[in-house]
N, C-alpha and C positions, 0 to 999 in steps of 0.2 A: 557108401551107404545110400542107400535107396533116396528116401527123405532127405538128404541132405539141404537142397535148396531151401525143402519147406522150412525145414528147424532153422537153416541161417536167418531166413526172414522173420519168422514167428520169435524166435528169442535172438536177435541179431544184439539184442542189448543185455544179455543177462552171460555175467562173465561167472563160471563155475571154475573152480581151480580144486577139483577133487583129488587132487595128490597131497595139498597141505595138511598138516598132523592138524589134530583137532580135539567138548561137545556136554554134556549134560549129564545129570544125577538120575543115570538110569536104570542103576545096577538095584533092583526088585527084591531081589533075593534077600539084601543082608536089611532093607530098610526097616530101624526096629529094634534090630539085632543086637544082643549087649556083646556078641560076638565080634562085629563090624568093626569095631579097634577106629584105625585113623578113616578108615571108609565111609564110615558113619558121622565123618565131619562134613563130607561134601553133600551131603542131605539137612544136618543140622550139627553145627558144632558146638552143642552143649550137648549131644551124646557120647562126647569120649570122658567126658566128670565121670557117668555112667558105667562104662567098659568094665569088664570081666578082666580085660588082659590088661597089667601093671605095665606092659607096654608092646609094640606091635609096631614092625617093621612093613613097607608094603614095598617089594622088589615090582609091582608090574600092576596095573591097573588099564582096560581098555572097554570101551564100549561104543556101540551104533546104535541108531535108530534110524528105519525110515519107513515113509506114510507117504502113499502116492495113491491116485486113484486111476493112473493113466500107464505106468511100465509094468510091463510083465515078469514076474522073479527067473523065468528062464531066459530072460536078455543077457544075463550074466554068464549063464555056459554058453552061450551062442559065444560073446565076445570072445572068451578063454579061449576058444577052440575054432575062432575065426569062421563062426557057420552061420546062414543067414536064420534068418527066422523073423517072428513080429516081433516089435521091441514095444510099439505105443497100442496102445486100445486102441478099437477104430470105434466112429461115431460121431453123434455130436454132444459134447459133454464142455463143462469146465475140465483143467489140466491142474494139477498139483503135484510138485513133489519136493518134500522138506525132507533135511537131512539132518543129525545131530550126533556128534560125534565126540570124545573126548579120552584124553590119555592121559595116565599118572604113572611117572618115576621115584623112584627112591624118595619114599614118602613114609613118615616117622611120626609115631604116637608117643607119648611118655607122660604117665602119671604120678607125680610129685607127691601128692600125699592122698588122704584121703579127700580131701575137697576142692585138689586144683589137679590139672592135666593142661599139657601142652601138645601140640602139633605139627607138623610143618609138610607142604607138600611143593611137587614140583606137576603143574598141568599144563597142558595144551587142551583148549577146545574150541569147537569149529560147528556153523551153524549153515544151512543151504537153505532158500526157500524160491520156489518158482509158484507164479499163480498165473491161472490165465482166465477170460470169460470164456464161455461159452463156441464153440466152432466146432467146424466136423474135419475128418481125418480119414482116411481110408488108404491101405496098404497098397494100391495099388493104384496112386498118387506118387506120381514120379517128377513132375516138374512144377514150377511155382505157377504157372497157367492152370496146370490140374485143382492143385489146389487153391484157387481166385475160384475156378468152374465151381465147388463141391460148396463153394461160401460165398457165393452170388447174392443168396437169400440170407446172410448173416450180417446185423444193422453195424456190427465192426467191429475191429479187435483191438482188445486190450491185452496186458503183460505186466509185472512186476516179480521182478529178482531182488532178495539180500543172498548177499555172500560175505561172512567175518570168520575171521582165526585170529587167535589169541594165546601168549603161553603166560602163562603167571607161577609166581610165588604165593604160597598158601600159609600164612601164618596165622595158627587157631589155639586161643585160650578159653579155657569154659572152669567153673568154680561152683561150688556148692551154695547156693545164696539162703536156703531155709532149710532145716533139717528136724525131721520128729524122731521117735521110736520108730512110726510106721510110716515115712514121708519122707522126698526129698526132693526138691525143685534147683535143677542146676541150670543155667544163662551162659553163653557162650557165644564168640563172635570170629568170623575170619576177617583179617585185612589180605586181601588181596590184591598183589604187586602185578600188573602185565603189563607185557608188549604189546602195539595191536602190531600184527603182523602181515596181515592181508584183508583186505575190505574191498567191496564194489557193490554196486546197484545199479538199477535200471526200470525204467517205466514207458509204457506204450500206453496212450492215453488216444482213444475213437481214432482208430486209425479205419477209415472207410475207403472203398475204391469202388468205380463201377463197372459193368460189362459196357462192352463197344460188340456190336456186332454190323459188319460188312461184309454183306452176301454170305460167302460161306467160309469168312474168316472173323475168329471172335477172338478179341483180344481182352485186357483188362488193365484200369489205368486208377492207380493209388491216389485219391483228392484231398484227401485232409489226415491231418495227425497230427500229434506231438511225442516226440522218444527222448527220451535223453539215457545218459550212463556216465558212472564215474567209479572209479576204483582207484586201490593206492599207490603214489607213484615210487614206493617202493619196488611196487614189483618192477614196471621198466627196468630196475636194474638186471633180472633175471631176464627178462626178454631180450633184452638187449645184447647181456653177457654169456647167458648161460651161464648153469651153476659151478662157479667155480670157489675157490676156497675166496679170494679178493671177493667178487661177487656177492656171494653169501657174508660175508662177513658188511660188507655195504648196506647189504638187504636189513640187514638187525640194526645196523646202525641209524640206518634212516628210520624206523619204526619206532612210532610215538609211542610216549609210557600215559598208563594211567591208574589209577586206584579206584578199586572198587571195595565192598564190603557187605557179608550175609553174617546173620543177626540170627540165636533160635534162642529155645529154654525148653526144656523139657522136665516133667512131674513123673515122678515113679512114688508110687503109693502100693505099699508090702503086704504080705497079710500079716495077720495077728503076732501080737505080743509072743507068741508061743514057739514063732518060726524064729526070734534071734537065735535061742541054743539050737536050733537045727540047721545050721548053715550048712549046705552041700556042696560036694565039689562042683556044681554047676553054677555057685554065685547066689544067694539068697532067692527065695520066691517070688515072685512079685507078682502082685493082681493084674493091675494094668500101668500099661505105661501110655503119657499124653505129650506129644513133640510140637512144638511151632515155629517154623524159622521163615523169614524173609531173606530166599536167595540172589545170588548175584545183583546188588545195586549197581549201578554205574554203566560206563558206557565206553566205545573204544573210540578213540580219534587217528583221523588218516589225514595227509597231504594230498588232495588231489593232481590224479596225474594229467599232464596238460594235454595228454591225447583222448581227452574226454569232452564231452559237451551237450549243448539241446539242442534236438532236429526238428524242424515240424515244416510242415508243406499247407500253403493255405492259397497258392495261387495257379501257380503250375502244376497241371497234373505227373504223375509219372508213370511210366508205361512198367509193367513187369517184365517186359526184354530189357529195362534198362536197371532195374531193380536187381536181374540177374546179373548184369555185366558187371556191376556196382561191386558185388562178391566175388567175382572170377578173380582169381588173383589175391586174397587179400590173407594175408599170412602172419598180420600181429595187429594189436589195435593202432597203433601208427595209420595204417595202410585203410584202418576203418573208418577213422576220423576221415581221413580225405577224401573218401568214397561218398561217406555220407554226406559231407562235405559240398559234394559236385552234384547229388541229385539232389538235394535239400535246397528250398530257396530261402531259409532260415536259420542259420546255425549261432548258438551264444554260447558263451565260456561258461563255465560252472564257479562256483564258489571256490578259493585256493585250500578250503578244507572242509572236512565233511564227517558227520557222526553217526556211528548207529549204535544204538544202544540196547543192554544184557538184556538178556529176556528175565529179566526182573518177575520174580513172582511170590509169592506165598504159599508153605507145604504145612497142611496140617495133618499129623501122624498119630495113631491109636494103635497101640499092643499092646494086645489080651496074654497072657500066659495062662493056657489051661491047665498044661502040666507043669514036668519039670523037664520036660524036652518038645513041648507041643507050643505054638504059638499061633495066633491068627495075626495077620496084620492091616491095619484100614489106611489107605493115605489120600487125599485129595489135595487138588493143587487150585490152589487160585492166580490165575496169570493176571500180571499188571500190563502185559503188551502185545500188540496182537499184532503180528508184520504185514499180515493183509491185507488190513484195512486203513493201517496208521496213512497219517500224512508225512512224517517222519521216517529216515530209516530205525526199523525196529527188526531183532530177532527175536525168535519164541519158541520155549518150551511146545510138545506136544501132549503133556499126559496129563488126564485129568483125574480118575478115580482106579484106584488099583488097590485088589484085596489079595494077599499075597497069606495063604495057610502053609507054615513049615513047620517041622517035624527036624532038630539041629541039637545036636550035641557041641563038643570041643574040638571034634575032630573030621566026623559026619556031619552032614545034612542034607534034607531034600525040599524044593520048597517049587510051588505052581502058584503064579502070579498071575492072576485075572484084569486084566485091562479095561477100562472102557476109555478110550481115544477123548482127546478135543474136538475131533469130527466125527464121532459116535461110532467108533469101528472099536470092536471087542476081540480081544487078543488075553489068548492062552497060553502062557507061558511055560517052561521049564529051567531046573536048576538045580547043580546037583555039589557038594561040598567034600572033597575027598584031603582031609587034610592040611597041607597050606594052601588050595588050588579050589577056587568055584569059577563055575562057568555054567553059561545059562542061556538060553535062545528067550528071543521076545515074545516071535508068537509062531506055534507048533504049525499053524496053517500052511506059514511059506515056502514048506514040504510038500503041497499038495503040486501034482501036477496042474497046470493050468495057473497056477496064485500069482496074484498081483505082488510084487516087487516089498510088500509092507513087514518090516519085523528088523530085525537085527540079532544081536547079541552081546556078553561080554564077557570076559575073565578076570582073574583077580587075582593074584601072586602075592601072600600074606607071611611074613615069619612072626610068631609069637609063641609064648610058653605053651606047652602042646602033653605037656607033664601034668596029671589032675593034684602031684602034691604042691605045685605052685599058685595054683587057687584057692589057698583056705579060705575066703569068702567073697564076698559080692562085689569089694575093691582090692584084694590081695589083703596079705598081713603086712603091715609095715614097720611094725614095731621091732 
């Protein structure tokens, strides 16, 4: 790869392990939805008290996101297809790119009567974030000398990486807590069982170098910093062993447990006294619906791995010939610690354990029913953590306001979910419901020839009653 050298230097601390399963409540489409069965737990789990379906099987649940402002979405057919092409934006910009990712197996609703439901799921999710300050790039930037030349005039680089994955047990209880003719305000909570499964971090703090120029040879020599990294030393076991069934089975053993817990309630207010004799097989009418939940509390804990530590340079300069040599050769982090190791006149051990904690936030949710298959939908997010800026390792949600109008019966639906990003990027969605099967792209843009790398998508694999005489009303009959 072209850039090679540069990106080892530039993110030499930020460990990505993008093959781990993984990620977030991003699926747009159902949020709302009295359709959404156990789906509309992991948004707020007092909407399954709510649910149409008496119960609701989920075989497959998957979704991504990602928001960068630096890769290009055609770096992905390059790679597939082993052909070059630009991967990063040139310029001189800040660097970003966060990822969020999450799966759900065999994951099960069931409504008990009319004022209690249960839940249970099985997840994995997984959270990426790179930041970087301001510097310049250009393609045509081939050694790490090129790029010291292009950032001569830049006062010095900084970096920061989170990386966490996590699988959990989802167990969700939600109940009827007030109830009128035209009213009903249901409370619901998940405990959430995980593993932490893989964790790392990394920080480059004023890393400054200057030019040397002699005669007509110009060098560049690195004079100040501080980096550190640490990740879990579970993983070592796969570095070490590779995946084998012993291995793997090591790997889960050593990963810490921990609990977490998302808190919601939700108000549905009916119309008129006149609409109980007119129940439809769609589930009663309803004016609007109001959701509130506090997601993901808690946080994942790891064992530092001991091939990690803090580097900083504050006496001896270092030369970029020696910066390069430092990387030649280095083929696991074992081999990186020692590198850094030798050109660092400052190396200290890290804490024997370390936390980063859920991207904790708060979703406040509005659906309209205009008709009896028309919906509008409003949601905003308020984040309690920003991995950015924290002093702590923190991951974070991306979304912040998303108005989502669909058009959904029992068995169809179609729905275009409007975005506006945490970092002001507006994304257009689609989503389309055929039965037990929705699926949806995030934002219709990353179609465009030339589009930045931002959007995602996800599916959804639901069994539930699919029969309109199994719905006589708004919670089934139970009698």
């Amino acid at each position: 790869m072209r850039l090679k050298q540069i990106l080892l230097f530039l993110f030499y601390l930020i460990l990505i392990h993008a093959n781990q399963v993984g990620s977030a409540q991003q699926y747009h489409a159902i949020h709302g939805s009295p359709y959404a069965g156990v789906s509309g737990a992991f948004n707020n789990p007092a909407s399954i008290g709510n649910s149409l379906h008496r119960w609701d099987f989920q075989l497959f649940s998957g979704q991504t996101s990602i928001y960068t402002n630096t890769i290009w979405a055609q770096s992905l057919k390059n790679a597939i297809t082993n052909r070059p092409g630009d991967y990063i934006k040139d310029g001189f910009q800040s660097r970003n790119f966060t990822t969020n990712s999450d799966l759900s197996l065999f994951s099960a609703m069931y409504r008990i009567n009319k004022k209690h439901a249960v839940a249970i799921a099985f997840r994995g999710k997984m959270y990426n974030h790179i930041y970087t300050n301001e510097f310049n790039i250009q393609d045509t930037s081939t050694s790490l000398r090129s790029f010291f030349k292009l950032n001569r005039t830049t006062p010095f680089l900084e970096s920061k990486s989170i990386h966490v994955g996590w699988g959990e047990l989802n167990l969700t209880y939600a109940g009827a807590l007030l109830e009128t003719d035209n009213s009903r305000l249901t409370v619901g909570a998940t405990m959430q069982f995980s593993k932490s499964l893989i964790g790392g971090f990394s920080k480059m703090n004023k890393a400054r170098f200057r030019e040397n120029i002699n005669g007509s040879d110009t060098s560049y020599t690195s004079t100040s910093g501080v980096g550190e990294y640490g990740y879990s030393a579970n993983y070592d076991v796969l570095q070490q062993f590779g995946a084998t069934s012993a291995s793997i089975k090591s790997f889960l053993n050593e990963a810490k447990s921990a609990i977490g817990l998302t808190v919601g309630l939700e108000y549905v207010k009916y119309e008129d006294e006149t609409y109980l004799d007119r129940r439809n097989y769609s589930g009663r009418v309803y004016n609007y619906k109001i959701g509130f939940s506090i997601v993901d509390i808690g946080s994942q804990k790891f064992n530092n791995s001991q091939y990690t530590g803090r580097f900083s340079e504050n006496n001896n300069g270092i030369s970029d010939a020696a910066i390069a040599r430092a990387f030649n050769g280095v083929n696991n982090t074992r081999d990186l610690r020692d590198s850094l190791a030798v050109i660092y006149d400052s190396v200290q051990v890290l804490p024997p354990t370390f936390t980063i904690e859920n991207p904790t936030r708060a979703i406040v949710n509005f659906d309209k029913q205009i008709n009896a298959n028309f919906f509008v939908n409003t949601q905003m997010v308020i984040h309690f953590s920003n991995a950015k800026n924290a002093l702590k390792q923190k991951s974070n949600d991306y979304s912040f306001v998303t108005i989502t109008p669909r058009w959904e019966t029992l068995n169809w639906g179609v729905y275009m979910p409007i975005q506006y990003t945490r970092d002001g990027q507006v994304w257009t969605g689609l989503a389309v419901k055929a039965g037990p099967v929705i699926a949806g792209i995030h934002r219709l843009g990353i179609l465009k020839q030339g589009s930045l790398l931002n959007g995602g998508g996800y599916i959804l694999l639901n069994i539930h009653p699919f029969r309109k005489k199994e719905m006589k009303s708004r919670i089934d009959c139970f009698e």
